[in-house]
N, CA, C and O atoms as CSV, one atom per row, in Angstrom:
chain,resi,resn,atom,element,x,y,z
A,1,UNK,N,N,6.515,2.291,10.107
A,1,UNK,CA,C,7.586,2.890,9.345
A,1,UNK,C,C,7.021,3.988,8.447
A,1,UNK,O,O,6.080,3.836,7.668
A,2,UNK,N,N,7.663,5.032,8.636
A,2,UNK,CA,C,7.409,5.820,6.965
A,2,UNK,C,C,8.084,5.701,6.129
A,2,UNK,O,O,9.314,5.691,6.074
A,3,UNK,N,N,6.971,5.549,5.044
A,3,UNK,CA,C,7.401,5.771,3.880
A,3,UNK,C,C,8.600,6.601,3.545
A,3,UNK,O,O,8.951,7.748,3.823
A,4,UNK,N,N,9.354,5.125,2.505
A,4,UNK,CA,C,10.719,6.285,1.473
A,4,UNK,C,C,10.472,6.219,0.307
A,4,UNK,O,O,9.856,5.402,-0.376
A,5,UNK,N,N,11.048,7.241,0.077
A,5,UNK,CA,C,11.070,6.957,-1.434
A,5,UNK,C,C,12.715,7.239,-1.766
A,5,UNK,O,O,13.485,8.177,-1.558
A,6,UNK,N,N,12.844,5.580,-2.550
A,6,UNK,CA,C,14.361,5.409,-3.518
A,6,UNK,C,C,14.844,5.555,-4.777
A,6,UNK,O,O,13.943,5.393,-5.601
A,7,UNK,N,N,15.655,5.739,-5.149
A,7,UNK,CA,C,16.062,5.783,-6.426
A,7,UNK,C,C,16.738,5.171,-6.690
A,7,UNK,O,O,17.512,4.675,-5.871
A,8,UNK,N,N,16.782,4.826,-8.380
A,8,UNK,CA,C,18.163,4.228,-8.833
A,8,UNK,C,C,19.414,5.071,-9.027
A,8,UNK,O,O,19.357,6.286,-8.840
A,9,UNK,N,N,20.356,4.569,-9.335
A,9,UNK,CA,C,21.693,5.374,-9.344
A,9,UNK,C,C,21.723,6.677,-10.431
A,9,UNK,O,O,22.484,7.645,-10.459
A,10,UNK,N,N,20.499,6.283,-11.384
A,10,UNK,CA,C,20.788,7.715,-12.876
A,10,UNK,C,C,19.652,8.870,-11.923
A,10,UNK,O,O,19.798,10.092,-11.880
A,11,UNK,N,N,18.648,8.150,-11.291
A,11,UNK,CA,C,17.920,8.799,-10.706
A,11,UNK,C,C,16.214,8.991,-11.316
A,11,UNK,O,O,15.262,9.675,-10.941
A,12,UNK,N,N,16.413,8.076,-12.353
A,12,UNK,CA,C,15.206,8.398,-13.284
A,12,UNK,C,C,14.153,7.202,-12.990
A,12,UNK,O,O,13.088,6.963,-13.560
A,13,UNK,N,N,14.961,6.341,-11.626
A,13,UNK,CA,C,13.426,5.589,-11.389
A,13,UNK,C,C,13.225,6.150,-9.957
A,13,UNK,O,O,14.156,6.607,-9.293
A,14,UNK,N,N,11.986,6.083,-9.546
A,14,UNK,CA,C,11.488,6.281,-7.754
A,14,UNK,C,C,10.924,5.475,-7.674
A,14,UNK,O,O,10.067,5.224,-8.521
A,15,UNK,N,N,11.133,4.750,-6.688
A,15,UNK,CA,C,10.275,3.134,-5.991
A,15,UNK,C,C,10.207,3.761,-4.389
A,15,UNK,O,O,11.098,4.326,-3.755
A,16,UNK,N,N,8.729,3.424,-3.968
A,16,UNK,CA,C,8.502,3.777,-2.751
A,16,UNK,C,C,8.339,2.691,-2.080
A,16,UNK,O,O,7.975,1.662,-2.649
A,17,UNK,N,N,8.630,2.749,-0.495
A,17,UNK,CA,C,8.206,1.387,0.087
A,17,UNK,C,C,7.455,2.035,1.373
A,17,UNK,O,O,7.701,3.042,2.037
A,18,UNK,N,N,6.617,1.221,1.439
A,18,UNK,CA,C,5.745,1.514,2.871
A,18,UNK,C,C,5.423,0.689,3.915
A,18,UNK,O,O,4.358,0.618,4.530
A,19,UNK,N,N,6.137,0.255,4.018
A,19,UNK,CA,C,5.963,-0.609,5.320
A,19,UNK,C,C,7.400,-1.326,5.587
A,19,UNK,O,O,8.321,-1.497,4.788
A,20,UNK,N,N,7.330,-1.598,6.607
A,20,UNK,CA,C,8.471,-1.894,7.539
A,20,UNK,C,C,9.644,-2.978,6.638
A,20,UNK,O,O,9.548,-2.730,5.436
A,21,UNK,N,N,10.540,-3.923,6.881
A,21,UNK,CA,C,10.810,-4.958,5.942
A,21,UNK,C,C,10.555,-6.088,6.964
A,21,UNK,O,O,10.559,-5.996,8.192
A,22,UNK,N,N,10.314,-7.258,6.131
A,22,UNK,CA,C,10.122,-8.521,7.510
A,22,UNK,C,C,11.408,-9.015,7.524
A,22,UNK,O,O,11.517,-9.947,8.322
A,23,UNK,N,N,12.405,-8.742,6.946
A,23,UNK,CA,C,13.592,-9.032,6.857
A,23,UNK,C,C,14.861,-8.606,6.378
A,23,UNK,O,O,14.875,-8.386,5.166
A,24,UNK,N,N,15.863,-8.439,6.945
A,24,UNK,CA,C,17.143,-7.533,6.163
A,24,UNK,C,C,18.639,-8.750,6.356
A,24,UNK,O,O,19.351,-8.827,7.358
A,25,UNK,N,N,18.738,-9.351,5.424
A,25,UNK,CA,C,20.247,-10.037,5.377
A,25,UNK,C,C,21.017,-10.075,3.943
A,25,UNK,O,O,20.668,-9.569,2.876
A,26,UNK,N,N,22.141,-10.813,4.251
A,26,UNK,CA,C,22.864,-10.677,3.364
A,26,UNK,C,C,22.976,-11.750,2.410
A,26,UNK,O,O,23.010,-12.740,3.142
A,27,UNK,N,N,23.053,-12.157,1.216
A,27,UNK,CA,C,22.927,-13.812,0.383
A,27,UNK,C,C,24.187,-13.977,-0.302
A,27,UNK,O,O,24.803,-13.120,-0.936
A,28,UNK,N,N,24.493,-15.181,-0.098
A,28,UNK,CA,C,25.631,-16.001,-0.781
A,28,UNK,C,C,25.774,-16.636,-2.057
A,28,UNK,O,O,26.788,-17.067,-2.607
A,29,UNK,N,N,24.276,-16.613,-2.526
A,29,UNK,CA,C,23.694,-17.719,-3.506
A,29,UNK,C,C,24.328,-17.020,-4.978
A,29,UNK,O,O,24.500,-15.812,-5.140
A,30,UNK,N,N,24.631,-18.125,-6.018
A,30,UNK,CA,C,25.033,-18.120,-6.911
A,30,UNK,C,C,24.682,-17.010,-7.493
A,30,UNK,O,O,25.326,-16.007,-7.803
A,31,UNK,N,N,22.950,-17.471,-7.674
A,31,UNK,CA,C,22.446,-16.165,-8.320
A,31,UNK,C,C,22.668,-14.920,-8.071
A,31,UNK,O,O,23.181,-14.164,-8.896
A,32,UNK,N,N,22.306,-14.575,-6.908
A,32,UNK,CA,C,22.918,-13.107,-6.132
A,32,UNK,C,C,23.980,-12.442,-6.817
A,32,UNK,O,O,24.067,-11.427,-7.509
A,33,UNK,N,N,25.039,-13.640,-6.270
A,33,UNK,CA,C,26.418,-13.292,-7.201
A,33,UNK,C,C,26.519,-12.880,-8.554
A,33,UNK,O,O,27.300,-12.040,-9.000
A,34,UNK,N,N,25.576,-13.607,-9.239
A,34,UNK,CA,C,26.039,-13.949,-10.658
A,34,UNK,C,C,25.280,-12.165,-11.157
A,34,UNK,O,O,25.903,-11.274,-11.735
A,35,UNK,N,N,23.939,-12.116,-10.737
A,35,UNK,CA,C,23.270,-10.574,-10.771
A,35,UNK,C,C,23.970,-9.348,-10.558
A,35,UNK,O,O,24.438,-8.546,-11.367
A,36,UNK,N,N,23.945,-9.364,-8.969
A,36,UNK,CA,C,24.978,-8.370,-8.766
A,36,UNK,C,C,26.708,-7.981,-9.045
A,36,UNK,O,O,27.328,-6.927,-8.908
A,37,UNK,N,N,27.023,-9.015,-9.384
A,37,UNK,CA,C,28.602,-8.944,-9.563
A,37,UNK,C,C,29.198,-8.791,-7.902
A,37,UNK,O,O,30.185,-8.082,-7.710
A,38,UNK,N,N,28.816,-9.195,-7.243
A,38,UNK,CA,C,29.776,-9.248,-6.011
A,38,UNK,C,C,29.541,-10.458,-5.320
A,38,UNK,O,O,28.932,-11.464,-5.683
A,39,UNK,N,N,30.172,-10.171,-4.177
A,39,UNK,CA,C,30.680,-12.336,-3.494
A,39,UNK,C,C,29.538,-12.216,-2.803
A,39,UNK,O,O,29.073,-13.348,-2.668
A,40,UNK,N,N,28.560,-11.066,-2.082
A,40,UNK,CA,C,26.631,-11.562,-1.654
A,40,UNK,C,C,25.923,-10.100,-2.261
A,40,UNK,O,O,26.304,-9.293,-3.109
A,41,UNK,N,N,24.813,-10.176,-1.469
A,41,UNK,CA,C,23.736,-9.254,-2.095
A,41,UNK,C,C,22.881,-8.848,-0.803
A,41,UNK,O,O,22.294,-9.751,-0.208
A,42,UNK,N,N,22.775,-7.374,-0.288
A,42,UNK,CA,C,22.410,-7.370,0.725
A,42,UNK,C,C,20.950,-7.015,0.109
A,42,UNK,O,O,20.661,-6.434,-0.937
A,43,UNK,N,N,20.215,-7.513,1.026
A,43,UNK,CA,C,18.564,-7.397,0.809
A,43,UNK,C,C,18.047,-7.174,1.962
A,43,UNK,O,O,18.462,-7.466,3.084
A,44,UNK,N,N,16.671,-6.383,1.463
A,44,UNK,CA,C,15.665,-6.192,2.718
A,44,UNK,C,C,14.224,-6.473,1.842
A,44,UNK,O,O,13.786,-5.689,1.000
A,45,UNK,N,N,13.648,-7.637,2.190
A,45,UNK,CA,C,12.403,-8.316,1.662
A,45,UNK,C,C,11.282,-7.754,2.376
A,45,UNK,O,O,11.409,-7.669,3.597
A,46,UNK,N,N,10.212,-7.354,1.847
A,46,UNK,CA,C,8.898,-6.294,2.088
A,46,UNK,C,C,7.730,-7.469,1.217
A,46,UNK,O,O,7.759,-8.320,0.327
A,47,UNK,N,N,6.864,-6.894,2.069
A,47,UNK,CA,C,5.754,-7.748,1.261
A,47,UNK,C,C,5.624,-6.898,-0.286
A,47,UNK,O,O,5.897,-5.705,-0.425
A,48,UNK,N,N,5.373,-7.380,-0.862
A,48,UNK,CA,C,4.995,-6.818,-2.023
A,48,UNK,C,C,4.768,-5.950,-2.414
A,48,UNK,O,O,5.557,-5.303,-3.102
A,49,UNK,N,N,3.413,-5.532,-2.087
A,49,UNK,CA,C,2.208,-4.846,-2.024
A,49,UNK,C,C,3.563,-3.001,-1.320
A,49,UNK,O,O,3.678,-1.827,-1.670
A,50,UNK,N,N,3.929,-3.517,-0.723
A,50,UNK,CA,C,4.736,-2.543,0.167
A,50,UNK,C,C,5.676,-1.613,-0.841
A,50,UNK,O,O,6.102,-0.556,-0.375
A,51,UNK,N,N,6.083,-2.048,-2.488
A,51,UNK,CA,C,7.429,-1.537,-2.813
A,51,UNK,C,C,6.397,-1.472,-4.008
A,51,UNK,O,O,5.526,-2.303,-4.262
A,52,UNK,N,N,6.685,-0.301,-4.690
A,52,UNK,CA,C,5.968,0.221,-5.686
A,52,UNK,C,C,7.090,1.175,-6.321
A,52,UNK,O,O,7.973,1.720,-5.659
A,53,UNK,N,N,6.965,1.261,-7.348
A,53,UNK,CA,C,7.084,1.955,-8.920
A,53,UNK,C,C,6.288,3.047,-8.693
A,53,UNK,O,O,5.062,2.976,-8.607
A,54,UNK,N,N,7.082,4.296,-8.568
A,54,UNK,CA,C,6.844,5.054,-8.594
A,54,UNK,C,C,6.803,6.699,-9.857
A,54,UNK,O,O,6.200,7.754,-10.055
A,55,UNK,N,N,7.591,6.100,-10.217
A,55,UNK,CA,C,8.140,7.044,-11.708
A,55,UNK,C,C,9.217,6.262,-12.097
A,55,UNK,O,O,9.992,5.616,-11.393
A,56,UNK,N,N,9.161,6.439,-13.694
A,56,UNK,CA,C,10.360,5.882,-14.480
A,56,UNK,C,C,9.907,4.255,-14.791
A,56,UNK,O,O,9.128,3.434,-14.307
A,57,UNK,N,N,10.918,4.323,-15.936
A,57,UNK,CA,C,11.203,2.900,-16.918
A,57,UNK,C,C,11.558,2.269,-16.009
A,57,UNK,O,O,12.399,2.690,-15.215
A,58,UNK,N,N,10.874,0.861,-15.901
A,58,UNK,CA,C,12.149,-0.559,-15.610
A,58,UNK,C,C,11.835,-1.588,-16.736
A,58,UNK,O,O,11.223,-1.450,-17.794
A,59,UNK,N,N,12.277,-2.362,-16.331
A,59,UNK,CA,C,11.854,-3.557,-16.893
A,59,UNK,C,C,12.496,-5.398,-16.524
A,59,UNK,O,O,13.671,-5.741,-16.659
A,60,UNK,N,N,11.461,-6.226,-16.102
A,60,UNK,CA,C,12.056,-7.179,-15.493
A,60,UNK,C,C,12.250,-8.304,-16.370
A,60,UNK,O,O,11.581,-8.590,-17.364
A,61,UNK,N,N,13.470,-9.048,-15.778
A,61,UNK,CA,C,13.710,-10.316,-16.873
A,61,UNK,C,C,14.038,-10.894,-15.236
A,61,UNK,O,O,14.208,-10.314,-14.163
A,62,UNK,N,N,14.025,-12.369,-15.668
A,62,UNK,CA,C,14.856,-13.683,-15.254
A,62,UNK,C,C,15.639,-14.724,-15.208
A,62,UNK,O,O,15.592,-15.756,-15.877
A,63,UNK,N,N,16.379,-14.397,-14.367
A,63,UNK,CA,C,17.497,-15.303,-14.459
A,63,UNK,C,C,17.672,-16.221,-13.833
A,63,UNK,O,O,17.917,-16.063,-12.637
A,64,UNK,N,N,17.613,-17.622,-14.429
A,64,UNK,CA,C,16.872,-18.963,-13.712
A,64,UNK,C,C,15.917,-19.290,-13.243
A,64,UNK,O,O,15.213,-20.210,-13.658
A,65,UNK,N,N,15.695,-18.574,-12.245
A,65,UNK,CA,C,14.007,-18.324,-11.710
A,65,UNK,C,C,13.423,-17.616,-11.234
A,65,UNK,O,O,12.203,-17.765,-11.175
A,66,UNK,N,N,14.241,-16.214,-10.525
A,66,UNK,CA,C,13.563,-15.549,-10.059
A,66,UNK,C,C,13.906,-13.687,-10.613
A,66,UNK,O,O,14.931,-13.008,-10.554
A,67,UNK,N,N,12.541,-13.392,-11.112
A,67,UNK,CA,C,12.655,-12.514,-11.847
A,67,UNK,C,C,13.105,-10.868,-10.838
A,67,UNK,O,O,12.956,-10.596,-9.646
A,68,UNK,N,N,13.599,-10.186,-11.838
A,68,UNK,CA,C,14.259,-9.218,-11.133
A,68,UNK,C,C,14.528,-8.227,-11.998
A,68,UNK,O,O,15.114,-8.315,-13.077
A,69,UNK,N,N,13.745,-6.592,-11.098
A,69,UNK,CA,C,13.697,-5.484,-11.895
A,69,UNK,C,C,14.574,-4.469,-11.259
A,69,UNK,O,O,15.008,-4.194,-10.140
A,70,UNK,N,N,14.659,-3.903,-12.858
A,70,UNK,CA,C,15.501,-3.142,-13.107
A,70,UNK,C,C,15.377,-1.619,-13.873
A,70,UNK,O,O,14.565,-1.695,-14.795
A,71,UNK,N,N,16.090,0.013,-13.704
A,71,UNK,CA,C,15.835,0.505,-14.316
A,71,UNK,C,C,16.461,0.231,-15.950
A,71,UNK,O,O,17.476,-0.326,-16.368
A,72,UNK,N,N,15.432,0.848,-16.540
A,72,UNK,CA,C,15.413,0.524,-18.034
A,72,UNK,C,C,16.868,1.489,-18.173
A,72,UNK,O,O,17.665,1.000,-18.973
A,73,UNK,N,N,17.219,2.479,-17.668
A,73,UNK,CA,C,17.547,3.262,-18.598
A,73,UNK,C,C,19.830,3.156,-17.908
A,73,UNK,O,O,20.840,3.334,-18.588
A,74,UNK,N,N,19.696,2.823,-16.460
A,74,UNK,CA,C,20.969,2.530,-15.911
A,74,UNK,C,C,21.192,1.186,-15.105
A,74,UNK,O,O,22.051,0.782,-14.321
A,75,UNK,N,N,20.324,0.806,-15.515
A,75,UNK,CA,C,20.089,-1.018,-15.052
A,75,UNK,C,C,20.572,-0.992,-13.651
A,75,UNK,O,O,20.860,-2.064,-13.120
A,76,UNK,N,N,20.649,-0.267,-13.225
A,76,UNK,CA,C,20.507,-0.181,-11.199
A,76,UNK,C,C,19.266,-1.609,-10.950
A,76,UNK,O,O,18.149,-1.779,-11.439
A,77,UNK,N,N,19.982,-2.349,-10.091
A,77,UNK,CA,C,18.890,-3.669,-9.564
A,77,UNK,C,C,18.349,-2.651,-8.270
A,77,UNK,O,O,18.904,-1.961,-7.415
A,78,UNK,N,N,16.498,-3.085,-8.771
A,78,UNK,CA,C,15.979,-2.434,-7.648
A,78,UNK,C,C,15.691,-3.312,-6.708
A,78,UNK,O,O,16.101,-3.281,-5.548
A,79,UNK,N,N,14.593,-4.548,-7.463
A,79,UNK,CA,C,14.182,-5.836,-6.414
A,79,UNK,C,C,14.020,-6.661,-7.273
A,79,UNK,O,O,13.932,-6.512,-8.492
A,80,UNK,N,N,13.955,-8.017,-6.340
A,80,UNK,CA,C,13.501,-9.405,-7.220
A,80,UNK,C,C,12.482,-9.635,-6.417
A,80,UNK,O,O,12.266,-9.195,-5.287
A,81,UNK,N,N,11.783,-10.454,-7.170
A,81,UNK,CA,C,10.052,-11.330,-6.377
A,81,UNK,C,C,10.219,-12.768,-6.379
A,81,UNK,O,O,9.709,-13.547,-7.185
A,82,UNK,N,N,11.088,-13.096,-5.264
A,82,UNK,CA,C,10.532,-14.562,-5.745
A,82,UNK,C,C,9.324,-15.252,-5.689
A,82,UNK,O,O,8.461,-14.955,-4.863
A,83,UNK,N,N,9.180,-16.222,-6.569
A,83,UNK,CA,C,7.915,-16.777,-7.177
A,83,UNK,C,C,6.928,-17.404,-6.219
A,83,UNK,O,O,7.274,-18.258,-5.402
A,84,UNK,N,N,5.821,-17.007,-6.327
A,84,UNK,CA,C,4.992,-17.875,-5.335
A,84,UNK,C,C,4.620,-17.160,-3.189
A,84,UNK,O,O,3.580,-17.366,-2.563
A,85,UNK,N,N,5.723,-16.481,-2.730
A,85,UNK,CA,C,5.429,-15.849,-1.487
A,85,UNK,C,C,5.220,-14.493,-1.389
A,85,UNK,O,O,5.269,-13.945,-0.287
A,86,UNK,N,N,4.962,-13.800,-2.533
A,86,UNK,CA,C,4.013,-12.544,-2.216
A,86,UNK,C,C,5.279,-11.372,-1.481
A,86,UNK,O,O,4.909,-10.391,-0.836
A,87,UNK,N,N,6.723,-11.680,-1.711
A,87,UNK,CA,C,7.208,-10.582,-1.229
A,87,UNK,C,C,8.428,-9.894,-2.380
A,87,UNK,O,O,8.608,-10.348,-3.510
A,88,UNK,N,N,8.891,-9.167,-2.014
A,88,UNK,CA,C,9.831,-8.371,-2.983
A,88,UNK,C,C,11.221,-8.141,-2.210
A,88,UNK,O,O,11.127,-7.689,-1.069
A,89,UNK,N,N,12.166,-8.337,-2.588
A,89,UNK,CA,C,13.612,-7.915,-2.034
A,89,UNK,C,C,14.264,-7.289,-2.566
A,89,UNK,O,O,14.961,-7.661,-3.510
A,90,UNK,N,N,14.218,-6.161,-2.108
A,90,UNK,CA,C,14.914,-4.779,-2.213
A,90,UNK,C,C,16.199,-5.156,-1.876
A,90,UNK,O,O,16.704,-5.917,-1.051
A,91,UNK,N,N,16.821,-3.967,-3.262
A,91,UNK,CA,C,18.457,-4.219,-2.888
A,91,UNK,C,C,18.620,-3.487,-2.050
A,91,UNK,O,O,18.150,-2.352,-2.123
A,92,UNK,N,N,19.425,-3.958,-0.857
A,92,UNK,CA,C,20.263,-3.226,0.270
A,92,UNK,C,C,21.064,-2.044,-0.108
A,92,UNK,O,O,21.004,-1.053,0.620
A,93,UNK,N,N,21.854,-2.033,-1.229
A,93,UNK,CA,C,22.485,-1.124,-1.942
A,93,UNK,C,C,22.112,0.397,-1.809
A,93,UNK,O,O,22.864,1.229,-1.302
A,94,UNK,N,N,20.414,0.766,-2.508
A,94,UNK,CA,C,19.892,1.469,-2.539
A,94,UNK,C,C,19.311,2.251,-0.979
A,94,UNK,O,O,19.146,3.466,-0.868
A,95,UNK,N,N,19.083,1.305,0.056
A,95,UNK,CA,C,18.643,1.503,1.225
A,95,UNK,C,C,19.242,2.986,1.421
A,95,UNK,O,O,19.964,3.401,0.514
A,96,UNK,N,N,18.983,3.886,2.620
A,96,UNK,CA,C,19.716,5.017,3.523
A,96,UNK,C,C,20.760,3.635,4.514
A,96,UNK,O,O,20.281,2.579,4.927
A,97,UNK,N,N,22.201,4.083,4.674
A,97,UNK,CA,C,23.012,3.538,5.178
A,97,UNK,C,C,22.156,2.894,6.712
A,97,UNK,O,O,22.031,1.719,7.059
A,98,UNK,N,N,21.602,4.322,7.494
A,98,UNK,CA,C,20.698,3.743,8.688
A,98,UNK,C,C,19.475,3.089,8.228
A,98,UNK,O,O,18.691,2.996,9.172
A,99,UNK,N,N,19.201,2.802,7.596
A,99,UNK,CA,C,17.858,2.099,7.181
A,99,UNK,C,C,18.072,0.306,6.978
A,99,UNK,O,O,17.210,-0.562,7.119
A,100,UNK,N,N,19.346,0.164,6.650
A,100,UNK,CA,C,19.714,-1.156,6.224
A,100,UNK,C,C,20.466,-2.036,7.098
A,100,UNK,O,O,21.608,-2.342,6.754
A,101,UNK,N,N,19.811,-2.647,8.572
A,101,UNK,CA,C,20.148,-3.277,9.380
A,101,UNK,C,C,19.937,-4.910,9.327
A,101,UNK,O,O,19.006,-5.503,9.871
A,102,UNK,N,N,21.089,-5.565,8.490
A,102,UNK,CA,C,21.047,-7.060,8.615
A,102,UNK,C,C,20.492,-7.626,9.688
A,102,UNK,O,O,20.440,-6.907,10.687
A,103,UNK,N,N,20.054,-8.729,9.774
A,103,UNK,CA,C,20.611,-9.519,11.145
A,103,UNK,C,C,21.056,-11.013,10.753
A,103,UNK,O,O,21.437,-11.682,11.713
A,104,UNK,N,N,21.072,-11.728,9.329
A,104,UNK,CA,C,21.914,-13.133,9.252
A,104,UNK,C,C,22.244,-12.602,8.148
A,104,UNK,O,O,21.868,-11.591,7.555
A,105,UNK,N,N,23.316,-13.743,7.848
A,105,UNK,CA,C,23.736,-14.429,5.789
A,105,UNK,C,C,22.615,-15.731,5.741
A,105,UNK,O,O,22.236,-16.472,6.648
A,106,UNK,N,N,22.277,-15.688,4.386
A,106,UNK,CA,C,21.995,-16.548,4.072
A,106,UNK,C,C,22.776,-17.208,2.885
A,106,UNK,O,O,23.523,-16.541,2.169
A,107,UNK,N,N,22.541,-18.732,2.687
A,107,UNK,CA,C,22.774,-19.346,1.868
A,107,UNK,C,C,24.322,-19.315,1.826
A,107,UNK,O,O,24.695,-18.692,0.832
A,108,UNK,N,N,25.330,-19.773,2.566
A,108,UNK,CA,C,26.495,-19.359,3.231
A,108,UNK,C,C,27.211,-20.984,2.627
A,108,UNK,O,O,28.398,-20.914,2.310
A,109,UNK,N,N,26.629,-22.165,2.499
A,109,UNK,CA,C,27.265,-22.709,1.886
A,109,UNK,C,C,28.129,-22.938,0.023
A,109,UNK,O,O,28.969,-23.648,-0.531
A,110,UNK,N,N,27.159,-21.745,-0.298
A,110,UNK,CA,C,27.390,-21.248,-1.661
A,110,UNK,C,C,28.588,-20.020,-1.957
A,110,UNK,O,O,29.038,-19.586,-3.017
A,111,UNK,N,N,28.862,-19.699,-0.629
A,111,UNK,CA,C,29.851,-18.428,-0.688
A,111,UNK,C,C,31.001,-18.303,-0.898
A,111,UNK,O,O,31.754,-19.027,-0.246
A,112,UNK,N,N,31.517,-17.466,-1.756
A,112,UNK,CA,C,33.117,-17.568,-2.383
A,112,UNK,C,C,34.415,-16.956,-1.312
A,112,UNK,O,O,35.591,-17.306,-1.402
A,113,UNK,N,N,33.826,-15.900,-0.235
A,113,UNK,CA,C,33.955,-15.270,0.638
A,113,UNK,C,C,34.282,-15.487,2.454
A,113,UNK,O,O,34.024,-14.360,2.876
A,114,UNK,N,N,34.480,-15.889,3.032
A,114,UNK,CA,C,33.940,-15.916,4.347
A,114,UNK,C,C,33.729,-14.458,4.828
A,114,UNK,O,O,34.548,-13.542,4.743
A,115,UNK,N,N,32.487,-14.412,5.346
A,115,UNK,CA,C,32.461,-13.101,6.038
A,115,UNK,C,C,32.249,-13.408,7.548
A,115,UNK,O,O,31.346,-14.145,7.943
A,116,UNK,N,N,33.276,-12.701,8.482
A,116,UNK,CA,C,33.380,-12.519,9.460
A,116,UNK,C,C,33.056,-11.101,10.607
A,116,UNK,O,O,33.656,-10.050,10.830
A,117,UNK,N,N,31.730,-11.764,11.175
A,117,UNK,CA,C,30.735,-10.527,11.744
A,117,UNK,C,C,29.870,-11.556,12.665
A,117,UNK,O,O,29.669,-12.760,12.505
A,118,UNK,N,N,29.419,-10.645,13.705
A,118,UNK,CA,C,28.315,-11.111,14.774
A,118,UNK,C,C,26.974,-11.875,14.509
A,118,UNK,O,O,26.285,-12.561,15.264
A,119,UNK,N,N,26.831,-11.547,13.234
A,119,UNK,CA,C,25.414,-12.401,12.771
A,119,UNK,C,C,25.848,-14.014,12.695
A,119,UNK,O,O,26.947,-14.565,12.762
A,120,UNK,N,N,24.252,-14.608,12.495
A,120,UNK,CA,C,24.057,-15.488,12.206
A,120,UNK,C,C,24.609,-16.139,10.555
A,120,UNK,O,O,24.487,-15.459,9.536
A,121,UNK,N,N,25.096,-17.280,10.557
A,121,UNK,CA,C,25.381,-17.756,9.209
A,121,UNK,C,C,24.550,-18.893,8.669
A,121,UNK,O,O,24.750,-19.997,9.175
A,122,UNK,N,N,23.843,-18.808,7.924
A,122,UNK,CA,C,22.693,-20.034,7.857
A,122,UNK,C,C,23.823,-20.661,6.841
A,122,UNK,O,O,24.494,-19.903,6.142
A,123,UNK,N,N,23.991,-22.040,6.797
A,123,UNK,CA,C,24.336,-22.644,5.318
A,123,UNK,C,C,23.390,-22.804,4.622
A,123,UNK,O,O,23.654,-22.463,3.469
A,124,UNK,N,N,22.344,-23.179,4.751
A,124,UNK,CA,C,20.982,-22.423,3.218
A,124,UNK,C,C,20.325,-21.389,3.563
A,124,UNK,O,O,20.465,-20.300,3.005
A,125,UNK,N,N,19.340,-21.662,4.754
A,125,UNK,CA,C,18.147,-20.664,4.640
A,125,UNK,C,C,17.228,-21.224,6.432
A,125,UNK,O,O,17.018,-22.337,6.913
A,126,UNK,N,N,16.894,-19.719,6.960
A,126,UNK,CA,C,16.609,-20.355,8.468
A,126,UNK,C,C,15.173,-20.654,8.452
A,126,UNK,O,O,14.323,-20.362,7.611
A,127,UNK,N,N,15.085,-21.262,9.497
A,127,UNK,CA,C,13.781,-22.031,9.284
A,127,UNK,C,C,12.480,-20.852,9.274
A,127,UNK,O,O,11.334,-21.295,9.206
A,128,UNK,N,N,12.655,-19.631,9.331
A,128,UNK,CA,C,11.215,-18.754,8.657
A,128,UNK,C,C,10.710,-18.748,7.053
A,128,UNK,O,O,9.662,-18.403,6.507
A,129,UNK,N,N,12.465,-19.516,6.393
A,129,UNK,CA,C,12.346,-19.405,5.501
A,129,UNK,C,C,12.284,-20.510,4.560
A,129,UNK,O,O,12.619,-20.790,3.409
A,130,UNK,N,N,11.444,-21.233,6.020
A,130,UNK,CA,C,11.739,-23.357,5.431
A,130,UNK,C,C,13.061,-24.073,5.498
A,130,UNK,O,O,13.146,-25.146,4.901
A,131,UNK,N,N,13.938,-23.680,6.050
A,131,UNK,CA,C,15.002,-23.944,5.998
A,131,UNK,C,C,15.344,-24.729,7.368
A,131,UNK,O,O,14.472,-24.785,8.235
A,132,UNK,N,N,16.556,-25.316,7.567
A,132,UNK,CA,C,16.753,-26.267,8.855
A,132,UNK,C,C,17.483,-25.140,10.141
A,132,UNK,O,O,17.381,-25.646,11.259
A,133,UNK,N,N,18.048,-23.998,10.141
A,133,UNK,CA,C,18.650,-22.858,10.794
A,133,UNK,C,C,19.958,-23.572,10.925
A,133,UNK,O,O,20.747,-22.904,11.594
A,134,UNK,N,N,20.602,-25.069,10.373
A,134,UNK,CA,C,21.875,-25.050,10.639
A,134,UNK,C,C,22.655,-24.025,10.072
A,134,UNK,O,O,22.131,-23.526,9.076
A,135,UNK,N,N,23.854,-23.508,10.429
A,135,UNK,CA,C,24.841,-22.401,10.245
A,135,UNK,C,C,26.083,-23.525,10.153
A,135,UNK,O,O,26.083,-24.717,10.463
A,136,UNK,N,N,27.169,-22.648,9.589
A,136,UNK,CA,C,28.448,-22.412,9.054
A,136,UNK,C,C,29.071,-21.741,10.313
A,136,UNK,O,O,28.719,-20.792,11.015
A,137,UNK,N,N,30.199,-22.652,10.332
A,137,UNK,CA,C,31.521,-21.703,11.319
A,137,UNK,C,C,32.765,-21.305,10.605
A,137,UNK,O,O,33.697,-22.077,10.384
A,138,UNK,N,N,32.706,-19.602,10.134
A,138,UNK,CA,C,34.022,-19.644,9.675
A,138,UNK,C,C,34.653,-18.959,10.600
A,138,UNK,O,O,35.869,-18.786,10.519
């Protein structure tokens, strides 16, 4: 993949990512919700090392457990890290429209929503991600 470089919505942060994502879906989970203000949160998770701060303020806090940055100056969510696996999840939001290709939901038993689409519906989390891969039929 080449390298992009993103911005937040004021424009005063640049976060670059370089390498491919190992994953692009959509989340149901409380938290998601409760962060973003909407019924999921589309993400594309990169190893770490991959999504860098490039110019501009952020600054990260946490909410419950998994911490999540933000620009300082228009609080645009860039990514969260959850704790302990070394990767970062980029908000989908920010992606280029062609750049941001789902392929499941996760965490679908938590959802306020039904979303109806060709993907996969995990009710927690599929088994790459320790999870059992049972799904939800809505």
């Amino acid at each position: 993949m080449r390298p992009i470089t993103l911005n937040c919505r004021c424009g005063k942060v640049q976060m670059r990512l370089d390498a491919a994502p190992v994953a692009q879906f959509y989340c149901h989970c409380g938290d998601c919700r409760a962060v973003t203000g909407g019924a999921l949160a589309p993400i594309a998770l990169f190893p770490a090392p991959a999504v860098t701060i490039t110019g501009g303020d952020t600054f990260t806090w946490t909410y419950k457990t998994l911490p999540r940055t933000r620009c300082a100056t228009c609080g645009t969510l860039l990514f969260g890290e959850p704790p302990g696996i070394g990767m970062r999840g980029v908000s989908g939001f920010l992606l280029p429209t062609e750049r941001f290709e789902p392929t499941f939901h996760i965490r679908c038993r938590q959802a306020v929503v039904a979303v109806k689409d060709d993907l996969p519906h995990f009710k927690d989390v599929p088994t790459m991600f320790g999870g059992t891969d049972e799904t939800v039929d809505w």
